[in-house]
NUPAFI-126847 format. One record per residue (C-alpha): residue number from 1; x, y, z. Coordinates in pm, 1 decimal, decimal comma. Layout:
+-----+----------+----------+----------+
:   n :        u :        v :        w :
+-----+----------+----------+----------+
: NUM :        X :        Y :        Z :
...
+-----+----------+----------+----------+
//
This chain:
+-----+----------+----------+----------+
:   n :        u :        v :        w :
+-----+----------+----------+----------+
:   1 :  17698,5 :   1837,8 :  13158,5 :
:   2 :  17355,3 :   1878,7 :  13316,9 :
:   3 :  17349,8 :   1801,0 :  13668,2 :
:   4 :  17037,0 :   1836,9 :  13854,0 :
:   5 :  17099,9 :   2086,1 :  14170,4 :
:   6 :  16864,4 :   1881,8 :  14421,6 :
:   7 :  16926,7 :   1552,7 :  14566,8 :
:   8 :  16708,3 :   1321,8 :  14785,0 :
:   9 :  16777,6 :   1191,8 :  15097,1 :
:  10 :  17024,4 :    931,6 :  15041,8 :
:  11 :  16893,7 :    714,1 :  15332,4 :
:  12 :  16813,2 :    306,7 :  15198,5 :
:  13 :  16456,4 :    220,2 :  15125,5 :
:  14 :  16325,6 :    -99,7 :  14944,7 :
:  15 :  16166,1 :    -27,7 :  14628,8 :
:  16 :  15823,0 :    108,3 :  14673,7 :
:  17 :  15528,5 :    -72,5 :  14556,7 :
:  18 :  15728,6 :   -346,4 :  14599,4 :
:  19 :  15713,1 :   -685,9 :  14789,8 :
:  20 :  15955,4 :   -553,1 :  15032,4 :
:  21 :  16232,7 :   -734,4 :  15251,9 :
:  22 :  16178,5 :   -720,9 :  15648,7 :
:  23 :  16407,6 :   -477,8 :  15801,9 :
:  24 :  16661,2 :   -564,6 :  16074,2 :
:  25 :  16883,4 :   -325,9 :  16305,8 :
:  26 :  17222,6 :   -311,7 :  16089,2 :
:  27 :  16992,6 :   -287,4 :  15747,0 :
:  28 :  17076,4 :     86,2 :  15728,8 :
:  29 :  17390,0 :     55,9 :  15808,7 :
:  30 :  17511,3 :   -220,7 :  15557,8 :
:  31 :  17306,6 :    -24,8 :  15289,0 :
:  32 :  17572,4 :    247,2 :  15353,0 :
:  33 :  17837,4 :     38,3 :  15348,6 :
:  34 :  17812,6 :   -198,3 :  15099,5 :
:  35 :  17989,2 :     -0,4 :  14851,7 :
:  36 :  18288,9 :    133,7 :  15032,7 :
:  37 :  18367,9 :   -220,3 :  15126,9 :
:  38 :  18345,1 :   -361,9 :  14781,5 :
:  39 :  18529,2 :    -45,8 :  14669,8 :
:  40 :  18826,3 :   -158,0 :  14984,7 :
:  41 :  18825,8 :   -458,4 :  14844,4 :
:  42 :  18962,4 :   -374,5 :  14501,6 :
:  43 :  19211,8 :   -150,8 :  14608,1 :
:  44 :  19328,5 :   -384,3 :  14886,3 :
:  45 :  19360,3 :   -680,3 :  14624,7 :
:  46 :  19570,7 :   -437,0 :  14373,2 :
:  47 :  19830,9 :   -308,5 :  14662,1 :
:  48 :  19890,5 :   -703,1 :  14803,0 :
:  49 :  19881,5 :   -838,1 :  14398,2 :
:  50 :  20153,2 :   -584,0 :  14314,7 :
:  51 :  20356,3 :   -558,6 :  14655,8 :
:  52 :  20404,0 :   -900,8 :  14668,2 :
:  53 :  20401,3 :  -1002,9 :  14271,3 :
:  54 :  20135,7 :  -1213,1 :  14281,8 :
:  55 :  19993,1 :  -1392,3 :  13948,5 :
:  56 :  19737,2 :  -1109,4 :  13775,4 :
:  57 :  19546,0 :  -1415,0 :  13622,3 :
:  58 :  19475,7 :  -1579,1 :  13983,8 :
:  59 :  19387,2 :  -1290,8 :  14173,0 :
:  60 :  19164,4 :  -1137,4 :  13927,8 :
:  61 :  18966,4 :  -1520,6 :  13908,4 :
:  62 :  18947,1 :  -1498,9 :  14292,8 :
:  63 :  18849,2 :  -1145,8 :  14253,4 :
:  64 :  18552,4 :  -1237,0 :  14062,9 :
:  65 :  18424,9 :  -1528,1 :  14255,3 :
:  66 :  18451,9 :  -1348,4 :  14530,8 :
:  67 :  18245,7 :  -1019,3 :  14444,3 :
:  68 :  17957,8 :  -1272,6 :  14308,1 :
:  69 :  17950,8 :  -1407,0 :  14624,3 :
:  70 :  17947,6 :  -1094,6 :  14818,8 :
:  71 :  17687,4 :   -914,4 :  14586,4 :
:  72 :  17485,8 :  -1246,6 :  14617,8 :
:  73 :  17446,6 :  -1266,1 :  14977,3 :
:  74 :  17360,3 :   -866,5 :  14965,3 :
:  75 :  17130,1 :   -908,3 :  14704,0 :
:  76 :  16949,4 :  -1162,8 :  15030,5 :
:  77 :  17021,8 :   -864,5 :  15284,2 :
:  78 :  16920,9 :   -579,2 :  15138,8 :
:  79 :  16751,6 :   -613,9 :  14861,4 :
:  80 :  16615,5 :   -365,4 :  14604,7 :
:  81 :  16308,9 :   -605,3 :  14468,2 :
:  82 :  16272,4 :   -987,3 :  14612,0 :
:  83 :  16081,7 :  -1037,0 :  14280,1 :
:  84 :  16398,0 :  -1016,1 :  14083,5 :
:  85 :  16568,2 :  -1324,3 :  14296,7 :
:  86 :  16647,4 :  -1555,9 :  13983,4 :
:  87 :  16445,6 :  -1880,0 :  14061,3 :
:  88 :  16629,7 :  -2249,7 :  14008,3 :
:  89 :  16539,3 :  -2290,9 :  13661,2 :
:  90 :  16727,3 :  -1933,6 :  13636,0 :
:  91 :  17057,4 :  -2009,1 :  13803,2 :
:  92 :  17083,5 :  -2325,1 :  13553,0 :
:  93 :  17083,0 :  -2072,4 :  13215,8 :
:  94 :  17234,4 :  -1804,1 :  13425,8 :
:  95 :  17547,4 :  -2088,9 :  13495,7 :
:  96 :  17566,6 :  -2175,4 :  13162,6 :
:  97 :  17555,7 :  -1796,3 :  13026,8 :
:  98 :  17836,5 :  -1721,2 :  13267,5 :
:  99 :  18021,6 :  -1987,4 :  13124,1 :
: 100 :  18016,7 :  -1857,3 :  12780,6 :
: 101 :  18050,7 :  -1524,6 :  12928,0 :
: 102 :  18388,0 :  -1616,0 :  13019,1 :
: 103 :  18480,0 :  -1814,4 :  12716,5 :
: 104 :  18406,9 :  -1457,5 :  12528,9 :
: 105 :  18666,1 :  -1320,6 :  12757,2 :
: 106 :  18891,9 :  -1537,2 :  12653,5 :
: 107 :  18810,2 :  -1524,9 :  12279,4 :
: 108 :  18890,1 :  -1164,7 :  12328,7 :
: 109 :  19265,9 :  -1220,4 :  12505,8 :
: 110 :  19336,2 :  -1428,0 :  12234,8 :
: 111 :  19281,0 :  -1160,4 :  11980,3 :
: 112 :  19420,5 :   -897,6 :  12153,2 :
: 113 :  19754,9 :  -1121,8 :  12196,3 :
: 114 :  19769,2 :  -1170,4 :  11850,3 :
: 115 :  19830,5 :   -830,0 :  11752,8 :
: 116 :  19954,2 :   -624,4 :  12054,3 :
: 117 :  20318,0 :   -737,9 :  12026,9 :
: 118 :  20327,6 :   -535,7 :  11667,7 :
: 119 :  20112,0 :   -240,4 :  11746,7 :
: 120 :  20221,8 :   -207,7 :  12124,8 :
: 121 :  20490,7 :     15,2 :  12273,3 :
: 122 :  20775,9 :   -139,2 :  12432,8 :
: 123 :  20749,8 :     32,9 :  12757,4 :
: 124 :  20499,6 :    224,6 :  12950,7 :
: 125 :  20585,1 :    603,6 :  12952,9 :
: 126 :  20407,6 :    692,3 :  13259,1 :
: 127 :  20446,5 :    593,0 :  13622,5 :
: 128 :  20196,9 :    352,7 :  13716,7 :
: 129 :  20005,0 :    613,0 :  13985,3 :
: 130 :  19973,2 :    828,6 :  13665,7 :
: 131 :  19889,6 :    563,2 :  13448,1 :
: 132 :  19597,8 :    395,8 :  13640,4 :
: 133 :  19365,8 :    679,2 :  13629,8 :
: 134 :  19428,3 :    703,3 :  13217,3 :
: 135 :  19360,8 :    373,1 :  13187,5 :
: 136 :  19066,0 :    352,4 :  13352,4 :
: 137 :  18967,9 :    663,0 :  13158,5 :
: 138 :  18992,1 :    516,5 :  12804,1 :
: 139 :  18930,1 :    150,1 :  12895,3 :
: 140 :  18607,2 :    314,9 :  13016,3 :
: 141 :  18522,6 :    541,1 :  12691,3 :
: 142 :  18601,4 :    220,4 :  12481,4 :
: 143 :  18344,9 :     51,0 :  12690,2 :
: 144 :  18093,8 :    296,8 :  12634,5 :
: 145 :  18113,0 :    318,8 :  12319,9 :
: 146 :  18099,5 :    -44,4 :  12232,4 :
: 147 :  17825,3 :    -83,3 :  12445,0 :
: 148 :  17603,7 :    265,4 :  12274,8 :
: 149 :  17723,3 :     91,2 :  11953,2 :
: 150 :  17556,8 :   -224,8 :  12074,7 :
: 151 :  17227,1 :    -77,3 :  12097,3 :
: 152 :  17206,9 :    166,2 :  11757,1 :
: 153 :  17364,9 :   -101,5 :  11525,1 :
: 154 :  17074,9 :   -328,5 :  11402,2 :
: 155 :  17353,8 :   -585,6 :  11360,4 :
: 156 :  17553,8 :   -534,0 :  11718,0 :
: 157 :  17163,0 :   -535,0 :  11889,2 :
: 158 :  17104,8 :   -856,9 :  11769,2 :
: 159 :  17415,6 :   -994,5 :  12007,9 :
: 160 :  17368,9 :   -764,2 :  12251,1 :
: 161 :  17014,4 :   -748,7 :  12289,7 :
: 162 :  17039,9 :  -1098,9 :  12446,9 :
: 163 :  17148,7 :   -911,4 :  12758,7 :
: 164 :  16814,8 :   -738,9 :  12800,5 :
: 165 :  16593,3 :  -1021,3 :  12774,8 :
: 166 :  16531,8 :  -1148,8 :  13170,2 :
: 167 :  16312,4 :   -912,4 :  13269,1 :
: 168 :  16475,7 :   -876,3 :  13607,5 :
: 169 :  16796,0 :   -735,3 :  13697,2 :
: 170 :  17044,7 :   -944,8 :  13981,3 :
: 171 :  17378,7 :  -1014,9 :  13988,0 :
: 172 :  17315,3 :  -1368,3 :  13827,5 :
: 173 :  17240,1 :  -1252,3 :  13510,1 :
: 174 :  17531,7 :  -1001,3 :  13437,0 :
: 175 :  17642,6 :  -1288,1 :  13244,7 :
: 176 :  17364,4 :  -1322,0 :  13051,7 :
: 177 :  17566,6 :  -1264,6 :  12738,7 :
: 178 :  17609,7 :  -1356,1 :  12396,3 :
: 179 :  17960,5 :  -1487,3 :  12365,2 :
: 180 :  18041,2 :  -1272,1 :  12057,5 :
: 181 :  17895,5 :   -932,0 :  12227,7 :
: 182 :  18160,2 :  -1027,0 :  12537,9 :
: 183 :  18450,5 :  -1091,7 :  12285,4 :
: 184 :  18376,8 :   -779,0 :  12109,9 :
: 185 :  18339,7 :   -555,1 :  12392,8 :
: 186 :  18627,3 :   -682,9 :  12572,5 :
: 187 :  18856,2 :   -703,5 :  12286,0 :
: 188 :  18805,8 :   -358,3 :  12179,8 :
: 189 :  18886,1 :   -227,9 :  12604,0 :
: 190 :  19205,0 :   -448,4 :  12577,0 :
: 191 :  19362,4 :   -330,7 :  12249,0 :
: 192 :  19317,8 :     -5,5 :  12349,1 :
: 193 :  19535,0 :    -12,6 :  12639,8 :
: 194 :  19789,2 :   -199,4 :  12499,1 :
: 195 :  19798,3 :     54,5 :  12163,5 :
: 196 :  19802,3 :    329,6 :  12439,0 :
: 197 :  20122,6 :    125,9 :  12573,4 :
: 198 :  19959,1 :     87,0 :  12914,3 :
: 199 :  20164,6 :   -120,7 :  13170,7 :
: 200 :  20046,4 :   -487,3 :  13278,7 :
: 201 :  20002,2 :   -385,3 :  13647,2 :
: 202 :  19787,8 :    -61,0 :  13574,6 :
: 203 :  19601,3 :   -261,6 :  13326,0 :
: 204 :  19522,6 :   -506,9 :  13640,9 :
: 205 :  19429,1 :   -275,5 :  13875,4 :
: 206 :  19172,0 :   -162,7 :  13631,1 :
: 207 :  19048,1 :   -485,7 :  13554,7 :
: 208 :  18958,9 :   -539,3 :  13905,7 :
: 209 :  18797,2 :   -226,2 :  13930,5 :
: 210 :  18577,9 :   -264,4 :  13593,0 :
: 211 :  18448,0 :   -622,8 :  13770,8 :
: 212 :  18399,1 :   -499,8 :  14069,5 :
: 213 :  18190,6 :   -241,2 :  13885,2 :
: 214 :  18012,5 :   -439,2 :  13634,5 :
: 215 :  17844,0 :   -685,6 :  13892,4 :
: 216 :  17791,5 :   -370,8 :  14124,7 :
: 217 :  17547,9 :   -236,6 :  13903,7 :
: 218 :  17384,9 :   -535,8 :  13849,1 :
: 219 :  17322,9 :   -621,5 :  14177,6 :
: 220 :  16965,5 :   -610,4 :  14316,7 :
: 221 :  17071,6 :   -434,7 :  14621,5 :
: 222 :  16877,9 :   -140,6 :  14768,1 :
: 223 :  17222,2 :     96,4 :  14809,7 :
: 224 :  17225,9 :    445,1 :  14683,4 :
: 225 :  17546,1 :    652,0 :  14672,0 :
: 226 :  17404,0 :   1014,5 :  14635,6 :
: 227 :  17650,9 :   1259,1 :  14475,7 :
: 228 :  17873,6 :   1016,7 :  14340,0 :
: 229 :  17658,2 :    890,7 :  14068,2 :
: 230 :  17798,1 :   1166,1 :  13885,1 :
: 231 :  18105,4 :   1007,2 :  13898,6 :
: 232 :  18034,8 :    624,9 :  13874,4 :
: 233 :  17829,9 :    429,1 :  13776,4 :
: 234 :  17560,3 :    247,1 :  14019,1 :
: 235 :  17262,7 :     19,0 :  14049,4 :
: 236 :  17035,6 :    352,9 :  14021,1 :
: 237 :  17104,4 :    399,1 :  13702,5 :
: 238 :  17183,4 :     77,5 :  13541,0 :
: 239 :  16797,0 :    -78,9 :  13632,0 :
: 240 :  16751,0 :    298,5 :  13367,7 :
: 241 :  16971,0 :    115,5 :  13153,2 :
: 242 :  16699,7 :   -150,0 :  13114,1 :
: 243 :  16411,2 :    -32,1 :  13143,8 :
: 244 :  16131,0 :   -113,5 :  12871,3 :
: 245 :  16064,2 :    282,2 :  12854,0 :
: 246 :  16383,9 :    380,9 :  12602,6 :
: 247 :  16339,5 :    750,5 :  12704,7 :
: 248 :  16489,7 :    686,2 :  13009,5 :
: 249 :  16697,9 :    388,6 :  12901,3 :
: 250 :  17055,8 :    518,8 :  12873,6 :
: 251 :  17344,6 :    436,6 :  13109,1 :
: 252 :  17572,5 :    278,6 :  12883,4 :
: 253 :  17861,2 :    278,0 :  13132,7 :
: 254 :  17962,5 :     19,6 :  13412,2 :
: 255 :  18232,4 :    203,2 :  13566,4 :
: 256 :  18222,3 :    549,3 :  13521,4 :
: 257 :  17940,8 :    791,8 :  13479,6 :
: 258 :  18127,3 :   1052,5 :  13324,4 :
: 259 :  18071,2 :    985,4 :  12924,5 :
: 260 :  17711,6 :    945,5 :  12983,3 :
: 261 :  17689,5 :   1308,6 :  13097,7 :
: 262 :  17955,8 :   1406,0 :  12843,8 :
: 263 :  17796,3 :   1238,3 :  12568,4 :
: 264 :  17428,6 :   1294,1 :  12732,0 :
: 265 :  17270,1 :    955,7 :  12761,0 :
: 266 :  17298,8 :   1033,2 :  13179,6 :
: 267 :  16877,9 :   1010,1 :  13234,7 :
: 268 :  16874,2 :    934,9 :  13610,6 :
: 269 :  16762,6 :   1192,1 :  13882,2 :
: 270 :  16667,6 :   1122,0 :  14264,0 :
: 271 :  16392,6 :    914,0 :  14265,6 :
: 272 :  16361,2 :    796,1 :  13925,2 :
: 273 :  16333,3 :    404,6 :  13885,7 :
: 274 :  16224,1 :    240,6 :  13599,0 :
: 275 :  15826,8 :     85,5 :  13610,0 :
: 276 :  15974,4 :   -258,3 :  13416,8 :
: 277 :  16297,6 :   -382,7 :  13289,3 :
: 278 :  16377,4 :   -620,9 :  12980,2 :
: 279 :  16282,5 :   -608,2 :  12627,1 :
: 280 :  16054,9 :   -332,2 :  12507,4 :
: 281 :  15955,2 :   -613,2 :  12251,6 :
: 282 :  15946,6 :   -945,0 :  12449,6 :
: 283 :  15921,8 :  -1146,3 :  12115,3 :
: 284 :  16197,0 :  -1029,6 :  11933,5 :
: 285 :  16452,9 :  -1284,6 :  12108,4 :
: 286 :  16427,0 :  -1592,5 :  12223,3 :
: 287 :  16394,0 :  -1633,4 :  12607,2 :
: 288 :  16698,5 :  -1662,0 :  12843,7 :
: 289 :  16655,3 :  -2034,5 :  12885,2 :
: 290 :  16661,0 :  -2113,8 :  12522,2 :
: 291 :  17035,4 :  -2062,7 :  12543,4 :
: 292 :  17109,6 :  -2238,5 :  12151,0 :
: 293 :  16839,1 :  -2018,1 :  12050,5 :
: 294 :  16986,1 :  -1700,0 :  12158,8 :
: 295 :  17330,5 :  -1772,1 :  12023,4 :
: 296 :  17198,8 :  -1800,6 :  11647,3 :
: 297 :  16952,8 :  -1564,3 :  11694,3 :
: 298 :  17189,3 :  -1293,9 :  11518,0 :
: 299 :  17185,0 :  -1519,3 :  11169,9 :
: 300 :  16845,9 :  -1577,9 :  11160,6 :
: 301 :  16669,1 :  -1350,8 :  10943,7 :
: 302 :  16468,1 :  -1079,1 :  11101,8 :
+-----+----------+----------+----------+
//
């Protein structure tokens, strides 16, 4: 792994060149802790789920609404670029895309249901403080690889490149989606914990965790957290991700930073944001509001 020795000064800016927000006197300070509270959040909503048995399927639905709202409002706050606010015309596809977004999800439980109870091990073999830190470990590798997958298969980038067309990067339109990519990706990071005989609860606790994540790094949010984007993943190096310039476009995990420095697709330093995000080739899909469009668009020929 090839970690750069210097680091800038971690203090919140607005992007440069940019239309920037006004400032006001807790700014900095939110900035800072924007992520520790989201990060609070998840681990408060796995001890209360578990202590007190509460329904996984409830809590993580809350869970969800409730980091889109929070990510929202600091996307108003403290925001990286006010030029990547979706519009009204936006939030309408963005809706709908999130709709099928979690439809995908679904598609994907379904599968996995279908075969876990003959491939799955009766009973988890670790203790669940042991087994949450595996889990996230291969549920995060299965991600990754999916999503590198996603963008060298010819086939896979015509349902994932769908994703990359807004050329602007918000929390809105993380679930900008096609429905097939989501099943896919989310199929493959389920049967893989339950083949590894993971334990509902620890399988939870990740879940929550791999949301809070994936909007996190979506947001457009001017937060930096230094050091630790050798660890996780972060809005730094996800705007990388989709960038037009594919030198610099790799970040193919939401969670965890680790594979892309094991696997050497890590391309952010200090500094480094990307000078436009979206499709290198703007007319190779159709656009985000052309939702039917974009949903055949892998069957139509080339």
């Amino acid at each position: 792994m090839d970690i750069p020795p210097e680091i800038d000064s971690d203090a919140p800016r607005p992007r440069q060149g940019m239309d920037a927000a006004p400032t006001f006197p807790s700014r900095p300070v939110l900035c800072r802790a924007a992520y520790p509270i989201l990060l609070l959040a998840v681990v408060s909503a796995t001890v209360v789920t578990l202590r007190y048995h509460l329904d996984f399927g409830q809590i993580s639905a809350f869970f969800l609404i409730g980091t889109v709202i929070y990510l929202a409002a600091l996307e108003r706050l403290i925001p990286y670029d006010r030029g990547w606010h979706p519009s009204r015309d936006e939030w309408g596809w963005y809706g709908v895309y999130f709709l099928l977004t979690l439809l995908g999800g679904g598609l994907a439980q379904l599968s996995v249901i279908a075969v876990v109870g003959a491939v799955s091990p009766p009973d988890p073999v670790l203790v669940l403080w042991a087994e949450i830190p595996l889990a996230l470990l291969l549920r995060s590798l299965a991600c990754y690889l999916v999503h590198r997958f996603g963008h060298t298969s010819r086939w896979l980038w015509r349902l994932h490149g769908v994703h990359h067309v807004p050329e602007k990067v918000n929390v809105a339109n993380n679930g900008v989606n096609h429905i097939f990519d989501v099943a896919l990706g989310k199929g493959v990071a389920q049967l893989a914990l339950a083949v590894a005989g993971f334990s509902q609860e620890s399988v939870f606790a990740v879940g929550l965790f791999t949301i809070a994540q994936g909007y996190f790094v979506h947001a457009n949010i001017d937060v930096r957290i230094g050091r630790l984007n050798y660890v996780l993943a972060s809005p730094q190096q996800h705007r990388l991700h989709h960038s037009t310039d594919l030198s610099e476009a790799g970040h193919y995990g939401s969670d965890l930073s680790i594979w892309d420095l094991t696997f050497r697709s890590f391309t952010w330093y200090p500094g480094r944001e990307p000078a436009a995000v979206g499709l290198q080739d703007p007319t190779s899909f159709p656009r985000t509001g052309a939702v039917v469009a974009g949903l055949l668009h892998p069957w139509r020929r080339p």
